[in-house]
matplotlib code that plots the C-alpha trace (Angstrom):
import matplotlib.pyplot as plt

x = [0.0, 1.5, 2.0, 0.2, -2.9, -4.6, -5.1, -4.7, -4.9, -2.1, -1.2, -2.9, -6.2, -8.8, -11.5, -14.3, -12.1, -14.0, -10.8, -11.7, -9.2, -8.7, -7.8, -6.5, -8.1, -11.4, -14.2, -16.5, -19.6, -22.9, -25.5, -28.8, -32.0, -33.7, -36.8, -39.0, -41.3, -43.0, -45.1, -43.7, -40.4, -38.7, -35.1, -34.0, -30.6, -30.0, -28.7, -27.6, -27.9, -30.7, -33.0, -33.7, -35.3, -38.7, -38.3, -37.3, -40.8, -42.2, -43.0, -40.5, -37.0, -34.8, -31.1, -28.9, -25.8, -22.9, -20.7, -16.8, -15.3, -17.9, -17.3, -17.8, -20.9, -22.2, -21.2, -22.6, -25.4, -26.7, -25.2, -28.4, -30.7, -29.8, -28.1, -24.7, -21.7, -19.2, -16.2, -18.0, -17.7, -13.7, -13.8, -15.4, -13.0, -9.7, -10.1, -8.2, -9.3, -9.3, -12.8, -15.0, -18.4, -19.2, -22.8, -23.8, -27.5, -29.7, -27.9, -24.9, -21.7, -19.5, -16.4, -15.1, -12.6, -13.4, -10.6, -10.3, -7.3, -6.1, -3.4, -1.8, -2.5, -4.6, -6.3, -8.2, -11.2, -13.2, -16.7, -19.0, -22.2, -24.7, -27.9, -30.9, -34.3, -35.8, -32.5, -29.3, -26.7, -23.4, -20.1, -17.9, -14.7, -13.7, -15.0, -17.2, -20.6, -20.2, -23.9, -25.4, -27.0, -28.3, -30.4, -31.4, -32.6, -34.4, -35.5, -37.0, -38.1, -35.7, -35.5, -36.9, -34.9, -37.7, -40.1, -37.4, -36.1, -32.9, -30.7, -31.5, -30.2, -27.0, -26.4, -26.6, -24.0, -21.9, -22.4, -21.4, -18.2, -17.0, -17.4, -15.4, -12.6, -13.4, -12.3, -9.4, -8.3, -8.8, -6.5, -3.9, -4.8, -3.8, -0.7, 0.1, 0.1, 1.3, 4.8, 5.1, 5.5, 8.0, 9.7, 10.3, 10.8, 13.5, 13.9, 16.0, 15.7, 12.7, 10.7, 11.9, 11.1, 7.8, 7.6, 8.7, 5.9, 3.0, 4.0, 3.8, 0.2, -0.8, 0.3, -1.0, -4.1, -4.3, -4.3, -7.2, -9.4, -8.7, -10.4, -13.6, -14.5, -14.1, -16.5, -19.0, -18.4, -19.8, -22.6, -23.4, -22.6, -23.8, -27.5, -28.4, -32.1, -31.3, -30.3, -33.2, -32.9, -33.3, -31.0, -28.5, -28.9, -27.8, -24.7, -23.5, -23.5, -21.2, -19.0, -18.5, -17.4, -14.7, -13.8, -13.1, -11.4, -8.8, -8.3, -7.8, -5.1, -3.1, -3.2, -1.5, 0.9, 1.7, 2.3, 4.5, 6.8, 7.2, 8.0, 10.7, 12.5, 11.7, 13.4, 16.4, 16.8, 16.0, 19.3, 20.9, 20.6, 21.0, 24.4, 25.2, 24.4, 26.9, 29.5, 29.1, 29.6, 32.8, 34.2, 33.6, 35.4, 38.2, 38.8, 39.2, 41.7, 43.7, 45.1, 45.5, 47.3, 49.5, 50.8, 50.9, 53.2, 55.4, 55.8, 56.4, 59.7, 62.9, 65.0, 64.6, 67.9, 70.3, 70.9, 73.3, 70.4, 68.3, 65.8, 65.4, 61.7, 62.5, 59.3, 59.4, 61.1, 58.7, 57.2, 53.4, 54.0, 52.0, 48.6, 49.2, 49.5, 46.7, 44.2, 45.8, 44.3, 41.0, 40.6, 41.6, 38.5, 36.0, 36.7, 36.2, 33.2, 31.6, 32.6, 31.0, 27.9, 27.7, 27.9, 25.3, 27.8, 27.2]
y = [0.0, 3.1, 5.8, 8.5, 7.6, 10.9, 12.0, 15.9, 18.7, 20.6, 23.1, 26.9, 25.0, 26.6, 25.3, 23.1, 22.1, 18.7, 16.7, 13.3, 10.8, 7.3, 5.1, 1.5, 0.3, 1.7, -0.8, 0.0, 2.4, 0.3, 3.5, 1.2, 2.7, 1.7, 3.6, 2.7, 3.0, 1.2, -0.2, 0.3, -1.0, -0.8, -1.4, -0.8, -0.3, 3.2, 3.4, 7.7, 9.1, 11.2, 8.5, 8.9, 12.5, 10.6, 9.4, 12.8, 14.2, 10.6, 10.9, 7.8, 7.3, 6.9, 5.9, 6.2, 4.3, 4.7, 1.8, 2.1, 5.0, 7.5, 9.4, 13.1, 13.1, 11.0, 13.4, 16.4, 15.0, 13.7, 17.4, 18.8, 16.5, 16.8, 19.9, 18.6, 21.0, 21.7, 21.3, 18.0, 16.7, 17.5, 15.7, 12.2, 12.4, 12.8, 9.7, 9.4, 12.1, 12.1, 11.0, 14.1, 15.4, 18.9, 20.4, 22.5, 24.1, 21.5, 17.7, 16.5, 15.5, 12.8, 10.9, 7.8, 5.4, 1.4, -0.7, -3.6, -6.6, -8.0, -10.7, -9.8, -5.8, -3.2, -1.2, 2.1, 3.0, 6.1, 6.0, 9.3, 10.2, 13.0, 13.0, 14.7, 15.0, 12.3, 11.0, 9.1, 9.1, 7.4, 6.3, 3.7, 3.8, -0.4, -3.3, -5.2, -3.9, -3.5, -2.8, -5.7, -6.8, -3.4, -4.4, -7.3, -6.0, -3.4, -6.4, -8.3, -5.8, -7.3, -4.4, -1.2, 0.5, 0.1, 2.3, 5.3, 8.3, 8.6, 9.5, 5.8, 5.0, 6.6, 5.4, 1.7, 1.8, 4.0, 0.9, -1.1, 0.9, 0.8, -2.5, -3.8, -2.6, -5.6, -8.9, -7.0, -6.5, -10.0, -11.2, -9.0, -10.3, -13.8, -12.3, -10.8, -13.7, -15.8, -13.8, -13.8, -17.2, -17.3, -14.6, -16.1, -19.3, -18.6, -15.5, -14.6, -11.5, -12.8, -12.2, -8.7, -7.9, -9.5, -7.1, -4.0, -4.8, -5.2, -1.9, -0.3, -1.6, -0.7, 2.8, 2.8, 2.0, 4.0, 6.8, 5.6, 5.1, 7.9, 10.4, 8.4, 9.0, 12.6, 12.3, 10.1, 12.4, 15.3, 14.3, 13.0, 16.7, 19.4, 19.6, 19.1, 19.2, 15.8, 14.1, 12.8, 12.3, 8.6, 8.6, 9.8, 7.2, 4.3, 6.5, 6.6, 3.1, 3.8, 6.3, 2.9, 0.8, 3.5, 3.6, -0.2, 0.3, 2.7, 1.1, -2.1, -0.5, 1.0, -2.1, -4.2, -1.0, -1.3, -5.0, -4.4, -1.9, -4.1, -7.4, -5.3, -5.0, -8.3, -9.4, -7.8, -8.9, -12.5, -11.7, -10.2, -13.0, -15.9, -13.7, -13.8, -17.7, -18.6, -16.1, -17.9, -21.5, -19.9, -18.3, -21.5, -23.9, -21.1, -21.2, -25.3, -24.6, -22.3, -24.6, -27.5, -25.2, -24.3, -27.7, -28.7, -25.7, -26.6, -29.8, -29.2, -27.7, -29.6, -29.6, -33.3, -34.2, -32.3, -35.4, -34.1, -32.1, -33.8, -31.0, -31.5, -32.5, -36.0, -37.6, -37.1, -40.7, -42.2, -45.8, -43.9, -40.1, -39.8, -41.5, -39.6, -36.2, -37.0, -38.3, -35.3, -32.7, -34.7, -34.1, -30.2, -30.1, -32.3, -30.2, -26.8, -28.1, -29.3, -25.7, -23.8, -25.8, -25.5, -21.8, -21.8, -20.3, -23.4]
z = [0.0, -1.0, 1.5, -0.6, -2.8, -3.1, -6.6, -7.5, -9.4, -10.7, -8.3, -9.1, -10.8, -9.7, -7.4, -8.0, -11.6, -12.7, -14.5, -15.4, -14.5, -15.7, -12.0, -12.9, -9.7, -10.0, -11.6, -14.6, -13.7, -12.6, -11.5, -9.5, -8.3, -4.8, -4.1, -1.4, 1.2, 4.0, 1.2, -2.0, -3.5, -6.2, -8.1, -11.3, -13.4, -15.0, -18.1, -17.0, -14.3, -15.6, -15.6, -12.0, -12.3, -12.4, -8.8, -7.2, -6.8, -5.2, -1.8, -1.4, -0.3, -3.6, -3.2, -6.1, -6.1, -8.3, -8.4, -10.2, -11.7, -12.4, -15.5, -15.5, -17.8, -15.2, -12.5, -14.4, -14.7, -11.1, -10.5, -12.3, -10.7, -7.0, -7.0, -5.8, -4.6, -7.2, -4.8, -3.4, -7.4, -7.4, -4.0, -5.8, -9.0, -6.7, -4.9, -1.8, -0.3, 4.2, 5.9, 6.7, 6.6, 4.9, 5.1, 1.7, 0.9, 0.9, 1.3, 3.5, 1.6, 3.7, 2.3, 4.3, 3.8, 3.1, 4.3, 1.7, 2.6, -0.9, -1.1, 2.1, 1.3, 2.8, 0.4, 1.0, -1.3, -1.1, -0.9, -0.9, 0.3, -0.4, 1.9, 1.1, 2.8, 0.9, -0.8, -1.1, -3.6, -2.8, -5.0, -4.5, -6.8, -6.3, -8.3, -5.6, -4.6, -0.4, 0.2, -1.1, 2.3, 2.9, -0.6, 0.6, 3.7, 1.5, -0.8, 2.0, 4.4, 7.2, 10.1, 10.5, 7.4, 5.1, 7.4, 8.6, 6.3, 4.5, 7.3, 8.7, 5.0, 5.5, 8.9, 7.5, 5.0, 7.4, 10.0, 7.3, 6.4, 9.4, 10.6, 7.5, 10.0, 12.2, 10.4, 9.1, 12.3, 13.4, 10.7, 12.2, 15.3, 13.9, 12.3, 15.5, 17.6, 15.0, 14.6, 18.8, 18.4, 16.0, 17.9, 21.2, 19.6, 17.0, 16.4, 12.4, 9.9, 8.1, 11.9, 11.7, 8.0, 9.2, 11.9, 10.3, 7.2, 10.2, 12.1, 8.8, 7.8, 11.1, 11.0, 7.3, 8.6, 11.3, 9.3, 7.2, 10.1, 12.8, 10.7, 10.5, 13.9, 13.9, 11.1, 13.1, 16.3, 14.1, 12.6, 16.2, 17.6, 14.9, 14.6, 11.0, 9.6, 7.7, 11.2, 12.8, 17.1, 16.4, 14.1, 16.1, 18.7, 16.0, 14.9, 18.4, 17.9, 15.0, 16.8, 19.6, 16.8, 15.8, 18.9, 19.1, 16.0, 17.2, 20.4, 18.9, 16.4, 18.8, 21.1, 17.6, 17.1, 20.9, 20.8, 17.6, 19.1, 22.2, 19.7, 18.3, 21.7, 22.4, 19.3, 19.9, 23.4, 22.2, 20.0, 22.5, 24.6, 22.0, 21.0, 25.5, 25.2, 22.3, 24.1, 27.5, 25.7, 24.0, 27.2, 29.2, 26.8, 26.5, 30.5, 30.6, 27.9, 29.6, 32.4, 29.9, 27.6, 30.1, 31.1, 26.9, 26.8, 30.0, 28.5, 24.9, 26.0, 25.0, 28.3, 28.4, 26.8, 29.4, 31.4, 33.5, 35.4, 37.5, 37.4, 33.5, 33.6, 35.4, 35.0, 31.2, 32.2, 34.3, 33.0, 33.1, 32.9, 30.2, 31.1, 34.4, 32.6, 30.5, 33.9, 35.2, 32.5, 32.5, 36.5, 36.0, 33.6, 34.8, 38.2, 36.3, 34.4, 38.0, 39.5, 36.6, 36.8, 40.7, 39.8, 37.4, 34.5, 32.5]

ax = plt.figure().add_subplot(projection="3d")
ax.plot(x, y, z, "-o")
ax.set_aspect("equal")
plt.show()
């Protein structure tokens, strides 16, 4: 995941500049219609975006959804139909943009951030949401449709969605959003505990490139999420005539989850940063363990070299002397010499394990 994925404009353009942009990642545009009511309901594919002018004056709940890469024909159009912000258009074609919530005359714009894990990668796509009084129209730039159970729920009249306004709308695919945080998370959770393991057991520079690649998907991540409570937290705080008081009961609900979210984040980044010093004490103490065996081996040497070097000298042959190494001619100096080094180093091996050096 890259560490910047916001598309731009050239600096100087001015604002509210609608530049269409050609994203490899984005899918090919699907626009659906869900109107309904307590009653009534009914789903269609558009073939443009003006086809939905029809619904508009219904006294229904019609949610528009744009799926892939909107085109800006596409954007122009639902632009004439529901009015939408100029600068809130710019904001949809320069995907990446940071979670927020803006209020212009007449609907509430919000961008937040779907976390989507891909082969082992996080990915971060934008999805954006205008609410009206009576209306919904979101975007969502990737190739998967993530609000398919919210139209089944709508299909089959499963909760209380059906019979509440658009806000209630808007709260549902924010729930959904936001939980997609959850199982991606848990598969950290997995990796997390998976890579203690390995670290306490044996420890090698695959662990810590395993590491440094989780603390960086974690911070990553971080930043992709952090910014979607602030966004919850205000449309829980500002009074807005789209927000119902019920309404805001469920996204306090919302705001928990982000909460859970964050807290579980920076319990993993936490845990990674403490891994790291546990993997280089485990080093540090494999490198103490090797050193120890070394330095013990080295000390039983050092006596036995001593008596190989007093006898390896050649004053043997001045027989004159009796002090010229005499019992180089005893009939069993040299099994005595040799029980004699193996008593010195059994005896040292005994000490050093009696001191617990060993």
């Amino acid at each position: 995941m890259a560490y910047f994925n916001k598309h731009y404009h050239t600096p100087g353009t001015p604002p509210g500049t609608l530049i269409e942009r050609k994203l490899p990642e984005a899918g090919e545009i699907n626009i659906s219609l869900i109107d309904y009511s307590n009653t009534d309901f009914l789903e269609l594919q558009l073939a443009t975006a003006e086809d939905c002018q029809p619904f508009i004056k219904r006294p229904t709940i019609t949610w528009i959804h744009v799926q892939g890469q909107p085109t800006l024909d596409t954007l122009q159009e639902l632009a004439r139909v529901f009015e939408l912000h100029p600068l809130a258009l710019e904001d949809i074609l320069n995907s990446g943009q940071r979670p927020k919530v803006e209020a212009y005359d007449g609907q509430l714009f919000a961008i937040t951030c779907l976390p989507v894990m891909f082969e082992d990668e996080i990915n971060s796509e934008q999805v954006s949401l205008f609410l009206g009084s009576d209306y919904l129209v979101s975007f969502h730039h990737g190739n998967l449709d993530p609000f398919e159970l919210i139209r089944k729920r709508l299909r089959n009249q499963r909760g209380k969605i059906r019979s509440q306004k658009a806000d209630y709308l808007l709260y549902c695919l924010l729930d959904i959003i936001i939980d997609e945080g959850f199982p991606i998370l848990e598969a950290f959770g997995e990796e997390v505990e998976t890579l203690e393991e390995e670290l306490l057991n044996k420890p090698n520079q695959a662990t810590l490139r395993k590491l440094h690649t989780i603390k960086r998907k974690l911070l990553l991540l971080r930043r992709l999420l952090w910014p979607q409570r602030e966004l919850v937290n205000k449309l829980i705080r500002d009074e807005s005539e789209f927000l119902n008081d019920e309404t805001t009961i469920y996204l306090r609900d919302c705001y928990d989850h982000t909460v859970q979210i964050i807290d579980l984040l920076e319990t993993y980044r936490d845990m990674t940063a403490s891994m790291l010093d546990v993997y280089l004490s485990s080093i540090s103490f494999r490198l103490n363990e090797v050193m120890r065996v070394l330095t013990v081996i080295s000390t039983i040497f050092i006596p036995l070299t001593f008596i190989v070097g007093v006898y390896g000298m050649n004053f043997s042959i001045n027989a004159n002397s009796p002090w010229a190494m005499p019992e180089l001619h005893g009939y069993y100096s040299y099994p005595l010499l040799w029980l004699f080094m193996l008593t010195i180093s059994i005896s040292m091996i005994i000490f050093f394990k009696l001191k617990g050096w060993f």
